[in-house]
Backbone as a chain_set.jsonl record, in Angstrom:
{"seq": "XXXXXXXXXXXXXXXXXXXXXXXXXXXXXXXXXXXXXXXXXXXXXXXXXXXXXXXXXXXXXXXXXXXXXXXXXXXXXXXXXXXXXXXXXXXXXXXXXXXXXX", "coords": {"N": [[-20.809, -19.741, 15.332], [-21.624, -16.947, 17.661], [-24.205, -14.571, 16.846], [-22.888, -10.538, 16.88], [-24.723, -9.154, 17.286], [-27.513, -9.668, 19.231], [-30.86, -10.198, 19.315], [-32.315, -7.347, 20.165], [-30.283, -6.038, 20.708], [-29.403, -2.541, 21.492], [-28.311, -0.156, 18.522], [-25.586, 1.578, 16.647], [-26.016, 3.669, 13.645], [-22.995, 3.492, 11.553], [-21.47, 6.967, 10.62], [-20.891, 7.78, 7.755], [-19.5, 9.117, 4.524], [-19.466, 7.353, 2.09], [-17.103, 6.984, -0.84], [-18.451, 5.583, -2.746], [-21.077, 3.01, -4.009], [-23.158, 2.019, -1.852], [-25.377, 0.364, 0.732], [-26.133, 1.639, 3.025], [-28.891, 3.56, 4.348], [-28.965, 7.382, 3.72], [-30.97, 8.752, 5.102], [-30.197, 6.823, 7.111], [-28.118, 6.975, 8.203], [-25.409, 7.708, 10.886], [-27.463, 6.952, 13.148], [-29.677, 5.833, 16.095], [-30.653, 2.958, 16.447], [-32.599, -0.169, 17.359], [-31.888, -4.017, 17.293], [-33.671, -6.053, 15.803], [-33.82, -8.965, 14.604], [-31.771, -11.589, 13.604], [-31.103, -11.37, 9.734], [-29.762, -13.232, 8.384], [-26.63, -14.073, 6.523], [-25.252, -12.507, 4.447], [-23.232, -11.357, 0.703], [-21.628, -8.615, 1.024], [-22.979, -5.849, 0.069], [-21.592, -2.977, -0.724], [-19.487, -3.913, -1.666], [-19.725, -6.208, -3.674], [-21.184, -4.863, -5.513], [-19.446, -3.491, -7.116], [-18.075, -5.349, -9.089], [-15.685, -7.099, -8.275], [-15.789, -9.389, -7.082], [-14.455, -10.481, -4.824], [-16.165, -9.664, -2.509], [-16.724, -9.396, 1.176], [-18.785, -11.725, 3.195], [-21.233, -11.18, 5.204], [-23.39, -10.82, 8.613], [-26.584, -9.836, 7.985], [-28.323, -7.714, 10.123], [-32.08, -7.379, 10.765], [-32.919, -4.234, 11.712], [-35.02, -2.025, 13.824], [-36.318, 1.077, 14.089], [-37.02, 4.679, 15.096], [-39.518, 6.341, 13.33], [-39.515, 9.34, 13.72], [-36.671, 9.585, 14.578], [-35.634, 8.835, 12.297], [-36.741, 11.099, 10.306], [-37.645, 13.299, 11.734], [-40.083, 13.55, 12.465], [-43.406, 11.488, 13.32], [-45.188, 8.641, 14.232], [-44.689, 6.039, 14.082], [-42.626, 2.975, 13.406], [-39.66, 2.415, 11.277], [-38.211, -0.343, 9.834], [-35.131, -1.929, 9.054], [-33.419, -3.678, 6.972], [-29.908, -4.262, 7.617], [-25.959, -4.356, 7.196], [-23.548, -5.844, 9.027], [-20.885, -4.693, 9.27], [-22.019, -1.857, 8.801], [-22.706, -1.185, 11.508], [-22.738, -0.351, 15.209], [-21.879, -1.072, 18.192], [-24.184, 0.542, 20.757], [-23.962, 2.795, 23.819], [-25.64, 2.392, 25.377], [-26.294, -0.547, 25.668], [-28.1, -2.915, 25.579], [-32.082, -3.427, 24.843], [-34.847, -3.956, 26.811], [-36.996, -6.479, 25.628], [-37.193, -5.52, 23.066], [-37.089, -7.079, 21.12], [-39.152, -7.868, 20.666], [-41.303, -6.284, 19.389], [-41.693, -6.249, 16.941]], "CA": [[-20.37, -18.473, 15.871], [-22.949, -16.243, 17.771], [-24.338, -13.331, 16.485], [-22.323, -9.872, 16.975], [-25.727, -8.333, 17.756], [-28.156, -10.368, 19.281], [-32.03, -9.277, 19.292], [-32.619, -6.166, 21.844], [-29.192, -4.74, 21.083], [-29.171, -1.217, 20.846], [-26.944, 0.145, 17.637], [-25.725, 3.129, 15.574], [-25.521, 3.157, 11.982], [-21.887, 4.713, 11.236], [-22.259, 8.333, 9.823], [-19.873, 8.422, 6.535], [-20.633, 9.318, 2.857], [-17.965, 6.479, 1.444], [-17.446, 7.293, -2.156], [-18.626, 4.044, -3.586], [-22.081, 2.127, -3.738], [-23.534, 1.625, -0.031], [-27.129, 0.129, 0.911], [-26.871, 2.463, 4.126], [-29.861, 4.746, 3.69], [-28.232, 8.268, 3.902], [-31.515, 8.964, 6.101], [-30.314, 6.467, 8.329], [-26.508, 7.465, 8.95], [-25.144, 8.133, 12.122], [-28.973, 6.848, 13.915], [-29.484, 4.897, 16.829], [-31.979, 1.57, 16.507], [-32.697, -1.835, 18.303], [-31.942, -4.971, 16.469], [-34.903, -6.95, 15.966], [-33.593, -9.932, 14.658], [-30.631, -11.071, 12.492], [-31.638, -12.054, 8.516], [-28.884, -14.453, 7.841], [-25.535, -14.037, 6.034], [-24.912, -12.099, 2.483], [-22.45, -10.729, 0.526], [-21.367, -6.995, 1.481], [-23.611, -5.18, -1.422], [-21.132, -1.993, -1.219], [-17.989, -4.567, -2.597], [-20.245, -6.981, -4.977], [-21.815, -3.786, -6.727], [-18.082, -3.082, -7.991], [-17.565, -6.656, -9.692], [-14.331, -7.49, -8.206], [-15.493, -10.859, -6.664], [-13.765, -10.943, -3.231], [-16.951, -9.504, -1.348], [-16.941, -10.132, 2.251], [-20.398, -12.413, 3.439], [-21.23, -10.762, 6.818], [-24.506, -11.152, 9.028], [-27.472, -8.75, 8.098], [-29.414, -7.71, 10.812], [-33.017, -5.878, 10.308], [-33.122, -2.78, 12.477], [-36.005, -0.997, 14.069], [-35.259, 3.0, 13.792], [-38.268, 5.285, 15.041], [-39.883, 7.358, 12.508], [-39.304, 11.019, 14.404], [-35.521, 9.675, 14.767], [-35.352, 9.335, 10.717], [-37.192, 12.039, 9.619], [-38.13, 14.388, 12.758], [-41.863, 13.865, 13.153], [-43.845, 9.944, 12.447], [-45.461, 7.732, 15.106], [-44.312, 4.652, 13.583], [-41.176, 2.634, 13.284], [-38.971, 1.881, 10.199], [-37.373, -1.668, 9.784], [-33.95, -2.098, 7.492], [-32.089, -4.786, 6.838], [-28.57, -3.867, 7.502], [-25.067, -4.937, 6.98], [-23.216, -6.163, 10.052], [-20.096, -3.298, 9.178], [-22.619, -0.634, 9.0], [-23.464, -0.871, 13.045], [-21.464, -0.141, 16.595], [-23.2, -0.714, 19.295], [-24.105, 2.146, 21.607], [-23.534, 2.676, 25.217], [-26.881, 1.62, 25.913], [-26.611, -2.153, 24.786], [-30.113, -3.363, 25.284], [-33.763, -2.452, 25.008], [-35.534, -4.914, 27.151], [-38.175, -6.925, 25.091], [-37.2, -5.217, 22.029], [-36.809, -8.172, 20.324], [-40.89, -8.313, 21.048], [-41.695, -4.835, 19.297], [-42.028, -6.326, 15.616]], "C": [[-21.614, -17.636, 16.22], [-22.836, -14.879, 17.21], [-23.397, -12.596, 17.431], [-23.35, -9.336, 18.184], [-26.883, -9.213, 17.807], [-29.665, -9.606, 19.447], [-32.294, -8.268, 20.675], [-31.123, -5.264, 22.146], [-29.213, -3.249, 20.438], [-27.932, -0.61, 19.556], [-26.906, 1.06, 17.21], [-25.251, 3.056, 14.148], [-24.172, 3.93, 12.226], [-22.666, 5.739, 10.631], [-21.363, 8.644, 9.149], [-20.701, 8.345, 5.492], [-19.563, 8.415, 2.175], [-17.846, 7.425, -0.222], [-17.526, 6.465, -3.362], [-19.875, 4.211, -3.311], [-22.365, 1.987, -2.013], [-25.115, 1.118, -0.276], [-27.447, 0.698, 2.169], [-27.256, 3.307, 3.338], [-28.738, 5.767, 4.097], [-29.441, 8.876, 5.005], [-30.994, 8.413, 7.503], [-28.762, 5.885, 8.83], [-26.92, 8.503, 10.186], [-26.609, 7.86, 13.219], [-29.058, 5.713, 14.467], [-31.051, 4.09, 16.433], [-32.062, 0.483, 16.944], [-32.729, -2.753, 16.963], [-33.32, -6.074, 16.567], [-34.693, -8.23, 15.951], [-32.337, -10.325, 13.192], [-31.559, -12.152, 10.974], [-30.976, -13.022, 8.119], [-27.589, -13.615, 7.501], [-25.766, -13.595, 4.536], [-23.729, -11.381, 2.336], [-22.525, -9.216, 0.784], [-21.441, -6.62, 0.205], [-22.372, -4.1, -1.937], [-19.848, -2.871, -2.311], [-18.944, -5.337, -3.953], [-20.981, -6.09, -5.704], [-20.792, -3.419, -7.364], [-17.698, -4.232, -8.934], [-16.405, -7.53, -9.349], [-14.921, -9.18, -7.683], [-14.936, -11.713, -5.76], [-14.916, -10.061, -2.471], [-17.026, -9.921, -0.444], [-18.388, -9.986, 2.58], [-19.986, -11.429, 5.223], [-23.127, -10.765, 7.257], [-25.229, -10.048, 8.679], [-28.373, -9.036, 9.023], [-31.184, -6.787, 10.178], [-32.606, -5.281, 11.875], [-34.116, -1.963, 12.759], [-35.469, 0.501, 14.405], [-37.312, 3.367, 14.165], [-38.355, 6.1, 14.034], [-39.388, 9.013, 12.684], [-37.199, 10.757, 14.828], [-35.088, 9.775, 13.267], [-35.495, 10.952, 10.404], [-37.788, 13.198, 10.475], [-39.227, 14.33, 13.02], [-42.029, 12.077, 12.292], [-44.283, 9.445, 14.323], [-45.13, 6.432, 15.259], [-43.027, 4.83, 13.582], [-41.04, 1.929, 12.208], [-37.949, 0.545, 10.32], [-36.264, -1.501, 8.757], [-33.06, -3.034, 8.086], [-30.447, -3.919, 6.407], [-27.402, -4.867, 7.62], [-24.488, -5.031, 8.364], [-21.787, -4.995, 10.234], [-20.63, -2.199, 8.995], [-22.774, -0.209, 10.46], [-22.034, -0.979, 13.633], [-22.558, -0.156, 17.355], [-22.929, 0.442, 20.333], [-24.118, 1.466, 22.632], [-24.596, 1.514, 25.921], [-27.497, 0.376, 25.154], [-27.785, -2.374, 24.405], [-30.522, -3.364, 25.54], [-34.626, -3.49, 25.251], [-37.014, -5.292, 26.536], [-38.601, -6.063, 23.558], [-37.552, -6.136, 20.847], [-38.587, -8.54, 20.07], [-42.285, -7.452, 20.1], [-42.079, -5.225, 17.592], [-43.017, -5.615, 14.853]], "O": [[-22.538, -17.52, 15.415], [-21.82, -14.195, 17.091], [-22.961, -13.149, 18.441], [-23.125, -9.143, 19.379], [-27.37, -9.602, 16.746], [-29.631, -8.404, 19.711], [-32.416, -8.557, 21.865], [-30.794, -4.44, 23.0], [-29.082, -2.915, 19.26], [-26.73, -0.695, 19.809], [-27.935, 1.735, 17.157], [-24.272, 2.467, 13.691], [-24.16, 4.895, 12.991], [-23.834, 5.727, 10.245], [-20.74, 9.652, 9.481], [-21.838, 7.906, 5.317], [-18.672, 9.073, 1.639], [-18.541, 8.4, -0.51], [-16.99, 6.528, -4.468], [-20.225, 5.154, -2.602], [-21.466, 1.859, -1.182], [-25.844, 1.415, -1.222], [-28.572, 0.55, 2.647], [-26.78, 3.794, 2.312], [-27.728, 5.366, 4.676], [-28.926, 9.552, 5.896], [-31.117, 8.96, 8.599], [-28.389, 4.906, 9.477], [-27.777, 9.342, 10.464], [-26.734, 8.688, 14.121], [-28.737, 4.667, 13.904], [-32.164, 4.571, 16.22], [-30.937, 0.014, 16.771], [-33.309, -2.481, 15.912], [-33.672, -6.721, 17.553], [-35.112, -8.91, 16.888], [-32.109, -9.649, 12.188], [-32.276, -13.148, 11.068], [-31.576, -13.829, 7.409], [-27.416, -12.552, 8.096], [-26.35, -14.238, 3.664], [-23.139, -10.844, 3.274], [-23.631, -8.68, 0.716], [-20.589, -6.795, -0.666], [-22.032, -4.103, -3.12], [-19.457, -2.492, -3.415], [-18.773, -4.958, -5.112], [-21.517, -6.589, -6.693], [-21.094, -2.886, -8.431], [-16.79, -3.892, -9.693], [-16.142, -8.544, -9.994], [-14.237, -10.126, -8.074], [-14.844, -12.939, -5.698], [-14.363, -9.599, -1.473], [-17.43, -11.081, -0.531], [-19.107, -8.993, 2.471], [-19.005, -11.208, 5.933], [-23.996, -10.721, 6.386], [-24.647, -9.012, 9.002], [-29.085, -10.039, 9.066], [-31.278, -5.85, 9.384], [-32.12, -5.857, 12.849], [-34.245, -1.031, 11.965], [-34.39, 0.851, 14.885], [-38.336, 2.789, 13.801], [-37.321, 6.682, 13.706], [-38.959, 9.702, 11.758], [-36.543, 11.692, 15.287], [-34.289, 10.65, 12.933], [-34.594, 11.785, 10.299], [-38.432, 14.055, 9.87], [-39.608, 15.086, 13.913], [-41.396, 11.563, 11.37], [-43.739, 9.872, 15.342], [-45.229, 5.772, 16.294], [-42.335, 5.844, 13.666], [-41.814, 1.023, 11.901], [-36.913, 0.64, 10.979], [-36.502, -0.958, 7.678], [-32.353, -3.163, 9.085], [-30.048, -3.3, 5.42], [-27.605, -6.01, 8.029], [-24.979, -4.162, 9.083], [-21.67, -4.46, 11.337], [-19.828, -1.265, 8.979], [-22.957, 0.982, 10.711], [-20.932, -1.331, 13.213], [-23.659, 0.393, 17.325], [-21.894, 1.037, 20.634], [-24.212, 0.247, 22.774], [-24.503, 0.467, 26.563], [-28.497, 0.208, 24.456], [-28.389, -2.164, 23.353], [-30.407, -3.319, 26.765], [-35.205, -4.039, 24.313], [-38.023, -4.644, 26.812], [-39.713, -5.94, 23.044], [-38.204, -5.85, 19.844], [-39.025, -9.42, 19.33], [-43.492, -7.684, 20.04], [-42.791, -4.404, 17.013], [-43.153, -5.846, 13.651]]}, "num_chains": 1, "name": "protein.A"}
């Protein structure tokens, strides 16, 4: 099955506060970033931090995010491995030769 989000797609983290466990940063709700490349398959941290034992496996991508889009000012760019139900992709699919930007 191919990736959702293949490298150079533009995405947006969702922007909720669940009221469970999450491994989205809370910096980096609701923020648009290019997929760099996907990490493989793991369990969905927010369900296997509860113990129940039916966690759904879904693809983690990492994520390039600019610095001044996190935190308002930075020259650099932040990488995060994210969950494949954390992202939507935005209008503006993809960022030619993103995939290049490591």
């Amino acid at each position: 099955m191919p990736d959702r989000f293949p490298p150079g797609t533009r995405v947006r983290t969702f922007l909720h506060d669940p009221p469970h466990h999450t491994r989205l940063p809370r910096y980096a709700r609701g923020k648009s970033g290019v997929v760099v490349e996907p990490e493989g398959r793991a369990e969905l941290a927010d369900v296997s931090a509860r113990g129940s034992g039916d966690a759904p496996v879904e693809q983690v991508y990492a994520v390039r995010f600019a610095a001044r889009d996190l935190w308002g000012e930075g020259d650099h760019h932040v990488v995060l491995d994210l969950w494949e139900s954390y992202l939507e992709a935005c209008e503006e699919e993809h960022e030619k030769g993103a995939a290049d930007e490591r």
